[in-house]
N, C-alpha and C positions, 0 to 999 in steps of 0.2 A: 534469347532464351525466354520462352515463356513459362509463368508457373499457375500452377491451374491445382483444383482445389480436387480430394476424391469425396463423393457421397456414396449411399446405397441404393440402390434399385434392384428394390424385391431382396432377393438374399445375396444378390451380389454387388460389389462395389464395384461404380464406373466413373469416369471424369469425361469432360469435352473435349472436343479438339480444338483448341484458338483459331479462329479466325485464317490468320496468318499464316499456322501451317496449314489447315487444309488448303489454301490457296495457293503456296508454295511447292507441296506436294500435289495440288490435283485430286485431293482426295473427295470422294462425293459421298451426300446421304444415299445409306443402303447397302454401300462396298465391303465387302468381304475382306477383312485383313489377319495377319497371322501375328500371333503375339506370344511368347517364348519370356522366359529366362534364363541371361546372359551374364556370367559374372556377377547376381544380386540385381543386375539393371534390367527393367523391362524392354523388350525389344518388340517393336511393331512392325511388321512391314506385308506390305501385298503378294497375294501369292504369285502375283507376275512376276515383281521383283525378284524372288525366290529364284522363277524359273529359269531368269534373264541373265541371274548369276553363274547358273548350272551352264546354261549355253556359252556364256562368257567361258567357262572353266575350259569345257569339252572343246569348244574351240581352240583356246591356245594348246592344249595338248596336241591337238590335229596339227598346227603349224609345229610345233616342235617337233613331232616323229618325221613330219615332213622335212623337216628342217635336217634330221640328221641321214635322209636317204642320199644315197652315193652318185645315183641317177639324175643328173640335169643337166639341161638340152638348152640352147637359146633358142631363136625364134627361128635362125638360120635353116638349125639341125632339124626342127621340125616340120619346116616348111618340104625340107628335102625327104624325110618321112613320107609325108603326104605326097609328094610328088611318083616317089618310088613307092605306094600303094599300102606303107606301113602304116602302123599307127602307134601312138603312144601308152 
């Protein structure tokens, strides 16, 4: 854990990022990050991050509906599909 000190810049307060984590995170001068209040706690994170979650999300939902469809085939039955000019 690092702890880092806040100052002002212009009317706003800002802190550094240590070393450490931008280096751990990848974070570079210039990047664009999103910063929230969570529970009292500041929260940072990039707006990839953000998006990366959403896709995380939308994905498991995908396998899950898929997960409870009635319809599945082995690779047998589809192969004979294809043969008999169906498709899946």
């Amino acid at each position: 854990m690092s702890h880092v000190t806040v100052g002002k810049w212009g009317k706003n307060l800002a802190f550094r990022v240590p070393f450490e984590i931008a280096k751990a995170t990848g974070l570079g001068e210039g990047e664009q990050v999103e910063m929230e209040v969570k529970d009292g706690d500041i929260l940072i994170r990039r707006p990839q991050a953000h998006a990366r979650a959403d896709a995380i999300a939308a994905a498991e939902e995908i396998i899950a509906e898929r997960a409870k469809s009635r319809f599945r085939v082995d690779r047998t039955e589809i192969l004979e599909m294809l043969h008999e000019g169906r498709r899946k």
